[in-house]
C-alpha atoms as an extended CHARMM CRD file, in Angstrom:
* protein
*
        90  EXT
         1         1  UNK       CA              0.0000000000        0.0000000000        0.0000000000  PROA      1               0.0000000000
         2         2  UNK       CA              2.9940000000        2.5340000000        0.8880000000  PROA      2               0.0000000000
         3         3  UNK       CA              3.8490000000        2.0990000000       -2.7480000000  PROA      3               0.0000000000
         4         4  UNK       CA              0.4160000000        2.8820000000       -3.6550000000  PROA      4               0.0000000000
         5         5  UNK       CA              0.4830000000        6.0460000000       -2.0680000000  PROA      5               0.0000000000
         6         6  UNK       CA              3.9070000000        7.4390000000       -3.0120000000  PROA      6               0.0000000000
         7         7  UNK       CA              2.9430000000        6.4470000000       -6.6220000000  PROA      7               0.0000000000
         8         8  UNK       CA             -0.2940000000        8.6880000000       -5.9930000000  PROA      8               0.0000000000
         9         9  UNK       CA              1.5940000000       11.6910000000       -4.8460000000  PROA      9               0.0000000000
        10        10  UNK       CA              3.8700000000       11.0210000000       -7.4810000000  PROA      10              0.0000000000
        11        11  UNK       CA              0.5840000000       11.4630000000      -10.1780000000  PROA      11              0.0000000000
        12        12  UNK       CA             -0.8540000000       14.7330000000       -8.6080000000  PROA      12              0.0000000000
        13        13  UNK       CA              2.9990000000       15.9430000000       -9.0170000000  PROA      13              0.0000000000
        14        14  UNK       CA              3.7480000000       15.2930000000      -12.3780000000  PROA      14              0.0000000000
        15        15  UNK       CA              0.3660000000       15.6220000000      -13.6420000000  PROA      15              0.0000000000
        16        16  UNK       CA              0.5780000000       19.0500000000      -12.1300000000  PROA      16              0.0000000000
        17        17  UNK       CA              3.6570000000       20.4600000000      -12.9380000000  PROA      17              0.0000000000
        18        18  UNK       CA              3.0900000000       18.8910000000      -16.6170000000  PROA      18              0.0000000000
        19        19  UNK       CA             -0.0280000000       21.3600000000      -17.0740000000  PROA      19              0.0000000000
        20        20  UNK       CA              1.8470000000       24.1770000000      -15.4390000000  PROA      20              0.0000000000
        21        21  UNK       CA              4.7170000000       23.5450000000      -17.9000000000  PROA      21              0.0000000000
        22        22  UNK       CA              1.8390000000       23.6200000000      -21.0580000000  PROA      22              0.0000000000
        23        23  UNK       CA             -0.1390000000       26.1980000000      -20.1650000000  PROA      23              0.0000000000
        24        24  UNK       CA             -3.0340000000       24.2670000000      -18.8120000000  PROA      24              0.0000000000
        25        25  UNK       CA             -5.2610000000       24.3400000000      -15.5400000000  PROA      25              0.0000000000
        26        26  UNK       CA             -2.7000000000       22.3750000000      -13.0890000000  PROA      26              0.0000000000
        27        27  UNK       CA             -5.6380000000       21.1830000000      -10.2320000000  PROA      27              0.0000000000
        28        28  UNK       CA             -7.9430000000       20.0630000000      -13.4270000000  PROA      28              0.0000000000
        29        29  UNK       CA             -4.8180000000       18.0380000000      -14.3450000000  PROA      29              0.0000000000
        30        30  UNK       CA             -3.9950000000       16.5910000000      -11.2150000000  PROA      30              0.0000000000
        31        31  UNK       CA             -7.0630000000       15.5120000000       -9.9590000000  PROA      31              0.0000000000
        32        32  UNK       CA             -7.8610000000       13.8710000000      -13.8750000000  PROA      32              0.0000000000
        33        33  UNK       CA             -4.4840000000       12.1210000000      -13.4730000000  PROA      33              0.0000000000
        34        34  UNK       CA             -5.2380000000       11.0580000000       -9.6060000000  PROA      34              0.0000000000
        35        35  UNK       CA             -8.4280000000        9.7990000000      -10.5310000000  PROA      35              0.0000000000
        36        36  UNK       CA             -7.0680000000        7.7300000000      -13.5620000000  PROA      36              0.0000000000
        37        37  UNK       CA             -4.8940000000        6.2050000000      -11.2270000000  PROA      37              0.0000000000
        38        38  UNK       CA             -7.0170000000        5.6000000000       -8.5680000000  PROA      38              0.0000000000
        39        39  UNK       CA             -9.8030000000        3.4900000000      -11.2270000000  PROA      39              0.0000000000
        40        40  UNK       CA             -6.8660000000        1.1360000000      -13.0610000000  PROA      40              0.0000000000
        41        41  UNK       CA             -5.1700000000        0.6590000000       -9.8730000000  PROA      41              0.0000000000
        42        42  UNK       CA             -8.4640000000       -0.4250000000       -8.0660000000  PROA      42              0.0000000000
        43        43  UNK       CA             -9.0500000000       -2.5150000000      -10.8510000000  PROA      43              0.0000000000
        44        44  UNK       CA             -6.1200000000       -4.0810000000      -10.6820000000  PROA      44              0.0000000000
        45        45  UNK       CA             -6.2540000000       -5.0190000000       -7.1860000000  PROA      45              0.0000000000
        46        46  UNK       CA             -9.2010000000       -6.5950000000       -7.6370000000  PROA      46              0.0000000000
        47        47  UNK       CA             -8.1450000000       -8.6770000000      -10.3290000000  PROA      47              0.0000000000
        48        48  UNK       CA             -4.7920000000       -9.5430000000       -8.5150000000  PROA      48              0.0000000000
        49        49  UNK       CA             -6.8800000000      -10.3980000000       -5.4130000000  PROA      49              0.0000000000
        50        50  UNK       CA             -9.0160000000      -12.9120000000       -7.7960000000  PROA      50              0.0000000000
        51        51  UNK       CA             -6.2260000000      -14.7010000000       -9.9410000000  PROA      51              0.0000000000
        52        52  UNK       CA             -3.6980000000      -14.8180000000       -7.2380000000  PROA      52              0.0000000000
        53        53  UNK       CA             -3.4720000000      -17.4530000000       -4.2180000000  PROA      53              0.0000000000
        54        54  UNK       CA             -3.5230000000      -16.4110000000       -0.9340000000  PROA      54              0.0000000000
        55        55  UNK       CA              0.4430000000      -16.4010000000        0.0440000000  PROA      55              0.0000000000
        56        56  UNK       CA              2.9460000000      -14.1190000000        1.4310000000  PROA      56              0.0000000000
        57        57  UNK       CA              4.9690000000      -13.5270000000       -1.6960000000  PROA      57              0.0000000000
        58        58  UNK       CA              1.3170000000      -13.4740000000       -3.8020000000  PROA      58              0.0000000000
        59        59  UNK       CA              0.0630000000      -10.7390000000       -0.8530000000  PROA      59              0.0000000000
        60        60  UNK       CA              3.7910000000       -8.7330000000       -2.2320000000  PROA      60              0.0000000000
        61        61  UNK       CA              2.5780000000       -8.9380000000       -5.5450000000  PROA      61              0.0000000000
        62        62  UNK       CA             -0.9950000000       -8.0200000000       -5.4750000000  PROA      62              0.0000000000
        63        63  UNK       CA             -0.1880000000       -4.7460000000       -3.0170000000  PROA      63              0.0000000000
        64        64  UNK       CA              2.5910000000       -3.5250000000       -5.2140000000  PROA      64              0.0000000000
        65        65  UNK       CA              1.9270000000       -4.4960000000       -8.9180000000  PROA      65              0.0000000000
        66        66  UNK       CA             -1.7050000000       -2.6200000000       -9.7100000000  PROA      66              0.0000000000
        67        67  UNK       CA              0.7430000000        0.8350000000       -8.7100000000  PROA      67              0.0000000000
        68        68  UNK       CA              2.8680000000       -0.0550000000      -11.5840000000  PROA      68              0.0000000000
        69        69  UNK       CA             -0.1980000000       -0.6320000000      -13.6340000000  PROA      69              0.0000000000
        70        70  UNK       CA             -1.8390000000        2.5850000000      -11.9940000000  PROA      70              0.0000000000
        71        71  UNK       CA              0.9830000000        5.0100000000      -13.0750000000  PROA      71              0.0000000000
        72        72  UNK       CA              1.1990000000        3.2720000000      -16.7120000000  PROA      72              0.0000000000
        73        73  UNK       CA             -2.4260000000        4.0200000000      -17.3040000000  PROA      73              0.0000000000
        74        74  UNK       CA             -1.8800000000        8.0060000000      -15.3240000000  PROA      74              0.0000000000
        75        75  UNK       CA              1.4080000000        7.7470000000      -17.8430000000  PROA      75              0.0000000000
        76        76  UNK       CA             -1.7130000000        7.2520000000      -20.9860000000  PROA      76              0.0000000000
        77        77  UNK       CA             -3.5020000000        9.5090000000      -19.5630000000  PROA      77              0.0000000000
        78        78  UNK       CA             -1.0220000000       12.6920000000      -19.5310000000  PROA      78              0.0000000000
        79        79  UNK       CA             -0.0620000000       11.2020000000      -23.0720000000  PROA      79              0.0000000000
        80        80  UNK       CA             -3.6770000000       11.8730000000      -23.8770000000  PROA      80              0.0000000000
        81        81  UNK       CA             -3.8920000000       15.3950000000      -22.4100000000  PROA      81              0.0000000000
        82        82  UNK       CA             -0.6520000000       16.3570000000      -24.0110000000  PROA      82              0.0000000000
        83        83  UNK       CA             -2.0120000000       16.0990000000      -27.6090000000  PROA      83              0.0000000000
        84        84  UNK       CA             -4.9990000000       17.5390000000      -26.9130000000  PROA      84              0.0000000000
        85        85  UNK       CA             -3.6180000000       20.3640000000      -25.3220000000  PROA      85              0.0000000000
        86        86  UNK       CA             -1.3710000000       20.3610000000      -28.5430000000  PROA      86              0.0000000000
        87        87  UNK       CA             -4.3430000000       20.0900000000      -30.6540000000  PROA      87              0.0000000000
        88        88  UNK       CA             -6.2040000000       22.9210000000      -28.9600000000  PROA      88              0.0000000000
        89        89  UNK       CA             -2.9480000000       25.5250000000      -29.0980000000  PROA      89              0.0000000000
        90        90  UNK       CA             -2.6700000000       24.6020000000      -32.9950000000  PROA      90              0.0000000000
């Protein structure tokens, strides 16, 4: 979970400064880049809490790994909002 949450911070950060660095409204950013992460990685979770047996190393796995998925969808997201913010300043 500690992961989890540093990853999180780590979203509202970059998602922020990204939109500060483009011109765009940094709090709509952040919180559309939180909230991406906070869906896939409770998604994720739920699926690793499904497939995975109930073990020490599987309890590792299915705390840390839907971060890592979280910040690769928040990574699609910004990827997203960058074009369109290109598109929209064209």
């Amino acid at each position: 979970m500690l992961l989890a949450k540093m990853a999180a911070v780590g979203v509202l950060i970059w998602f922020y400064l990204t939109a500060k660095d483009h011109g765009e409204s940094p709090v709509k950013w952040a919180i559309i880049g939180l909230i991406g992460f906070a869906i896939t990685w409770e998604m994720a979770h739920l699926v690793a809490d499904m497939l995975l047996p109930k073990s020490p190393s599987s309890a590792f796995i299915s705390s840390n790994a839907p971060a890592l998925v979280g910040v690769a969808a928040a990574w699609l997201i910004r990827k997203k909002l960058l074009l369109d913010a290109k598109r929209d300043n064209s």
